[in-house]
VEXRO-738722 format. One record per residue (C-alpha): residue number from 0; residue in three letters; y, z negated, x. Coordinates in nm, 3 decimals, always signed. Example, Ala and Ser with C-alpha at 12.3 -4.5 7.8 and 13.67 -1.06 7.14 Angstrom:
<recs>
<k=0&r=Ala&c2=-0.450&c3=-0.780&c1=+1.230> .
<k=1&r=Ser&c2=-0.106&c3=-0.714&c1=+1.367> .
</recs>
This chain:
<recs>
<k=0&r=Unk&c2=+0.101&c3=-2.002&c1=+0.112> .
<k=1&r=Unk&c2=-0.115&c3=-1.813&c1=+0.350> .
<k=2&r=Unk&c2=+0.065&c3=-1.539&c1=+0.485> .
<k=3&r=Unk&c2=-0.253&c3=-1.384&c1=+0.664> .
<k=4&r=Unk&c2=-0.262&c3=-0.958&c1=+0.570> .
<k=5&r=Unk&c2=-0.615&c3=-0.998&c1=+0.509> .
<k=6&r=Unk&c2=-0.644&c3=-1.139&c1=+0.173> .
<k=7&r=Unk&c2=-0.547&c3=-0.983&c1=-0.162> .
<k=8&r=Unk&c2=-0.580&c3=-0.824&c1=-0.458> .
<k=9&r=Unk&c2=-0.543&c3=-0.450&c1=-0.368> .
<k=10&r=Unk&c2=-0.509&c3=-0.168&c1=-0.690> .
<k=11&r=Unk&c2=-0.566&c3=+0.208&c1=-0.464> .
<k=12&r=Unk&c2=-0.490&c3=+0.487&c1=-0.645> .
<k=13&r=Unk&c2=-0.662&c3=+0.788&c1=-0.511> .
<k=14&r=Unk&c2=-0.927&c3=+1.049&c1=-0.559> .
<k=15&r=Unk&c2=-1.244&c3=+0.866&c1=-0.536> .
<k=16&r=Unk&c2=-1.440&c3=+1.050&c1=-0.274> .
<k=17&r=Unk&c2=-1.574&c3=+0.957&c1=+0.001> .
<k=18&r=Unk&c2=-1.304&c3=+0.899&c1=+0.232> .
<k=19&r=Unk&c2=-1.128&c3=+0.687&c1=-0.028> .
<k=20&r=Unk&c2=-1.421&c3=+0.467&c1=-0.102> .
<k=21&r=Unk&c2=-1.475&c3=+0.428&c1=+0.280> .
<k=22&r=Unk&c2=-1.146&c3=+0.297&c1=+0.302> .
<k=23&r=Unk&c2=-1.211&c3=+0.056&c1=-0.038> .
<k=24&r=Unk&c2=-1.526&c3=-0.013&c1=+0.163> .
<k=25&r=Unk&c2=-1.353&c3=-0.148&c1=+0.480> .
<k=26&r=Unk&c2=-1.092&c3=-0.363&c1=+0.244> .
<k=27&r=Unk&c2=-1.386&c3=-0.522&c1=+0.114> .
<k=28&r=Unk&c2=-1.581&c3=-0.564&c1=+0.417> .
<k=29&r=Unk&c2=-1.241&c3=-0.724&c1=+0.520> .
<k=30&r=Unk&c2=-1.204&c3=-1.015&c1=+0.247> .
<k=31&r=Unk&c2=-0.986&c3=-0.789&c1=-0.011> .
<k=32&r=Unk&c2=-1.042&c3=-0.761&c1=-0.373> .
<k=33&r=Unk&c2=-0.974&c3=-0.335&c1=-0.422> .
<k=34&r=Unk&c2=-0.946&c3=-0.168&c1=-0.754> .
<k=35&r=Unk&c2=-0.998&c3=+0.195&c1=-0.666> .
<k=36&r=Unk&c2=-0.911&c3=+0.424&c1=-0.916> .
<k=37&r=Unk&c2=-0.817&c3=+0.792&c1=-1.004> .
<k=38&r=Unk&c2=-0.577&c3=+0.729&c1=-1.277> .
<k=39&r=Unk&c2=-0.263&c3=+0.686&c1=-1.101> .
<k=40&r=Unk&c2=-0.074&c3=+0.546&c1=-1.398> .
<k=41&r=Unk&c2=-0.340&c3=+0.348&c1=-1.504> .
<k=42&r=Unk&c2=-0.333&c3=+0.123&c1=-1.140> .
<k=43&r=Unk&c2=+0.043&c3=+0.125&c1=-1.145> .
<k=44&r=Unk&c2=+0.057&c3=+0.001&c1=-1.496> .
<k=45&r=Unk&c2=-0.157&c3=-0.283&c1=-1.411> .
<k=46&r=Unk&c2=+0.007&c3=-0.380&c1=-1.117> .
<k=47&r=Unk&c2=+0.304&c3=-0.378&c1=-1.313> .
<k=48&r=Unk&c2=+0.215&c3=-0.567&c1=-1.607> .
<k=49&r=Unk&c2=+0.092&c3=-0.866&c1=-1.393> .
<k=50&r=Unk&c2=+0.269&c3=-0.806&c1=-1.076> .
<k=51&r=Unk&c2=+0.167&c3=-1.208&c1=-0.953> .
<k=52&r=Unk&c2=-0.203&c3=-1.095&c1=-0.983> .
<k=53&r=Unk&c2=-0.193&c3=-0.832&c1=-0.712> .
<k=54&r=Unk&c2=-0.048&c3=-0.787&c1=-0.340> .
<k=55&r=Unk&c2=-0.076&c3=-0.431&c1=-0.256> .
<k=56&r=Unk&c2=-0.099&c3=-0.125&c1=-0.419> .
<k=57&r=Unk&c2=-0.206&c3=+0.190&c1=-0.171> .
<k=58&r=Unk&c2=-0.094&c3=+0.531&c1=-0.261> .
<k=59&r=Unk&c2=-0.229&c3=+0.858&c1=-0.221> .
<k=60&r=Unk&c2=+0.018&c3=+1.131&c1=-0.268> .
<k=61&r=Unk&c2=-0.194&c3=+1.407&c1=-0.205> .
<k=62&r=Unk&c2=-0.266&c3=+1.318&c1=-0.610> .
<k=63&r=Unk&c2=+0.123&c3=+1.466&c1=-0.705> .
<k=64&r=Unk&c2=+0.161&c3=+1.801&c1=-0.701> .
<k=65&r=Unk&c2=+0.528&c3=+1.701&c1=-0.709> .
<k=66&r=Unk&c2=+0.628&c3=+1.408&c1=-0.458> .
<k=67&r=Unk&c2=+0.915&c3=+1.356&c1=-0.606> .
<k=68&r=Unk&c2=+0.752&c3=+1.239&c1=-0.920> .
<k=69&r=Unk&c2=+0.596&c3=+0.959&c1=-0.672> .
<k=70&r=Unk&c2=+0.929&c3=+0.863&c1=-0.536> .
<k=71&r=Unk&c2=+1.029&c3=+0.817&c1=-0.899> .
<k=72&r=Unk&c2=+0.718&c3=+0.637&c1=-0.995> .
<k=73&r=Unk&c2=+0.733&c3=+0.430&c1=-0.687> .
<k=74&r=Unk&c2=+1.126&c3=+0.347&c1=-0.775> .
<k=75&r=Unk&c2=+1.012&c3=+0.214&c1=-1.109> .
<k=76&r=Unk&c2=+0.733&c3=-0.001&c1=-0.953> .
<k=77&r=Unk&c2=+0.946&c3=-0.136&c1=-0.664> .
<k=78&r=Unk&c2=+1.216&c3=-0.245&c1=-0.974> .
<k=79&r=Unk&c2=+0.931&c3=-0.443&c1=-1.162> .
<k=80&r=Unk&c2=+0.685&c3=-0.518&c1=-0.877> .
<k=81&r=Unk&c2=+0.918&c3=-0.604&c1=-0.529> .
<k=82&r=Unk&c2=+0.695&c3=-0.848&c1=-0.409> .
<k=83&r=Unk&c2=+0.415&c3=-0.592&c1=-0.408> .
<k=84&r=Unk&c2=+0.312&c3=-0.423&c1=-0.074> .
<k=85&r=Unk&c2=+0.341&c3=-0.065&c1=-0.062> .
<k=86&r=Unk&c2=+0.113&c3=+0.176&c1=+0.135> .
<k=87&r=Unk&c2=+0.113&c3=+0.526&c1=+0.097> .
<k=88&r=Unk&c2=-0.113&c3=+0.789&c1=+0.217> .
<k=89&r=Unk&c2=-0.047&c3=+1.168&c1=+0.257> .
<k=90&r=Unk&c2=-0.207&c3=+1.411&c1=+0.493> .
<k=91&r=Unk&c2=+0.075&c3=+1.612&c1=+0.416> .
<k=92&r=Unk&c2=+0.302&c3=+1.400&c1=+0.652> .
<k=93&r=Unk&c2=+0.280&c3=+1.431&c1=+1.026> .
<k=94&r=Unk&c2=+0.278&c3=+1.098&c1=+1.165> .
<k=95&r=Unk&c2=+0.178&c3=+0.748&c1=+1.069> .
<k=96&r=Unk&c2=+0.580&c3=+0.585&c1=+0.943> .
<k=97&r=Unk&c2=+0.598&c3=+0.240&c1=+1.007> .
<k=98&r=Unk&c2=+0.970&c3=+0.236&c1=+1.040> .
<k=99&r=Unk&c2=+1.188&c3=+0.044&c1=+0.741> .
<k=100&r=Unk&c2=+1.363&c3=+0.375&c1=+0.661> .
<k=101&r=Unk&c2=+1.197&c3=+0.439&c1=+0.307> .
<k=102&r=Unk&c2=+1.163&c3=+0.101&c1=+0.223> .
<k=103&r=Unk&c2=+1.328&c3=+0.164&c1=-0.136> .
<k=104&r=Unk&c2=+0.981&c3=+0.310&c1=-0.199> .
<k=105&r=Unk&c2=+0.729&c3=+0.205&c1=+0.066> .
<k=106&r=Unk&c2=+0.659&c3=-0.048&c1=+0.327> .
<k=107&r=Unk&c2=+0.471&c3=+0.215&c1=+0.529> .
<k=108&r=Unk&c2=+0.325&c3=+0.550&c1=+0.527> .
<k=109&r=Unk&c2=+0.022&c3=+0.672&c1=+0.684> .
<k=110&r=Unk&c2=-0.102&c3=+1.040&c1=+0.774> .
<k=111&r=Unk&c2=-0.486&c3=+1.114&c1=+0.655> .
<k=112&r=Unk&c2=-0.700&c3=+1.122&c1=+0.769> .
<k=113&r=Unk&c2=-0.740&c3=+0.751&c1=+0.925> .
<k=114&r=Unk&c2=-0.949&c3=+0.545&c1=+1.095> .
<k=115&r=Unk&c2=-1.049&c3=+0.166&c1=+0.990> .
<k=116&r=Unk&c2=-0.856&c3=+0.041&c1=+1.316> .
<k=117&r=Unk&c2=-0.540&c3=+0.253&c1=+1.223> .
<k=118&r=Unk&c2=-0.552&c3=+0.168&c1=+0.871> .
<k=119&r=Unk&c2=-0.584&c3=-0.241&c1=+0.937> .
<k=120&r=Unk&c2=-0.263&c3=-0.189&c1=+1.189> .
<k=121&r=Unk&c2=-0.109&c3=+0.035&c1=+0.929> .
<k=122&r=Unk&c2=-0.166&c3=-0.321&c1=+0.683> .
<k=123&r=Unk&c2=-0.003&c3=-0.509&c1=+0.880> .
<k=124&r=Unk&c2=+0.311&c3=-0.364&c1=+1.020> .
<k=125&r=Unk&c2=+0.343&c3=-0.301&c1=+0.614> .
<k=126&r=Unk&c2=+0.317&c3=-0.675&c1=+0.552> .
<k=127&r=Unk&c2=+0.585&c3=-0.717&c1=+0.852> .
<k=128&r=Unk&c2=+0.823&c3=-0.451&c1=+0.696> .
<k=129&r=Unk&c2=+0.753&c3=-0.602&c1=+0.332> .
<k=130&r=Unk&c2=+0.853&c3=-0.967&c1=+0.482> .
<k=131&r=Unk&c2=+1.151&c3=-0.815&c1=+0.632> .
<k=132&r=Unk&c2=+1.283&c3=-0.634&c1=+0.348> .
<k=133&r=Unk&c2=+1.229&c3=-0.965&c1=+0.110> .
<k=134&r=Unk&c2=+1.447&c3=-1.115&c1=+0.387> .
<k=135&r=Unk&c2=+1.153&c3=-1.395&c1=+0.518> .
<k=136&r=Unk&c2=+1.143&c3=-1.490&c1=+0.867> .
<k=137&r=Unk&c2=+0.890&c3=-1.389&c1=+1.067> .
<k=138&r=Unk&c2=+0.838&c3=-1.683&c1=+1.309> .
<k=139&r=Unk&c2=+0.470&c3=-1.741&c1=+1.152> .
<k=140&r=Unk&c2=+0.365&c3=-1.374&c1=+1.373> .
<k=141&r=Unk&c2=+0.562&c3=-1.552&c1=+1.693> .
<k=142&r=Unk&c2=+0.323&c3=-1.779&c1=+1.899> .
</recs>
């Protein structure tokens, strides 16, 4: 099974503006398959009716008015979907987390606005944390 962060079938819930759809944009332009979408629920539900089909689901949480309706959300979805990477954005944080502290809920969170390069690195410390908290070695990122 290849292992590599860039590949997947990504579901982004987010305003679709421009900063979103650059970031769908670079996914893309990186080999992903994104679904970007508005309707929170509506990408979540997906995810979790076919959880196989998809690899990541990005979050925007400047979309709750109330984060801890996301936390709750993102409790159910971790339940149903644990294989599922979990990004979240928020400019309402004020640094990039890449630790495993909230990994009940997310496998990192990063602090918007972002740039491609910050975003890729972002991708893949969360598929590091993600392999960690499934309990999978990582000797494939050890040369």
């Amino acid at each position: 099974q290849d292992k590599s962060p860039k590949s997947g079938r990504i579901g982004f819930a987010a305003q679709v503006n421009d900063v979103s759809c650059r970031i769908a944009e670079d996914l893309a332009d990186e080999g992903y398959e994104v679904h970007l979408s508005s309707d929170t629920d509506a990408v979540l539900n997906s995810i979790e009716d076919n959880p196989n089909e998809w690899d990541i689901l990005i979050l925007d949480l400047d979309q709750y008015s109330d984060h801890g309706s996301a936390v709750d959300d993102l409790l159910v979805f971790r339940s149903v979907c644990e294989e599922t990477v979990v990004v979240l954005l928020s400019s309402d944080v004020s640094r990039d987390d890449l630790s495993l502290e909230r990994m009940v809920v997310t496998d990192v969170t990063l602090r918007k606005p972002l740039s491609k390069r910050r975003f890729m690195s972002g991708l893949v410390s969360a598929h590091e944390n993600a392999a960690v908290r499934r309990g999978e070695t990582l000797s494939y990122l050890i040369k």
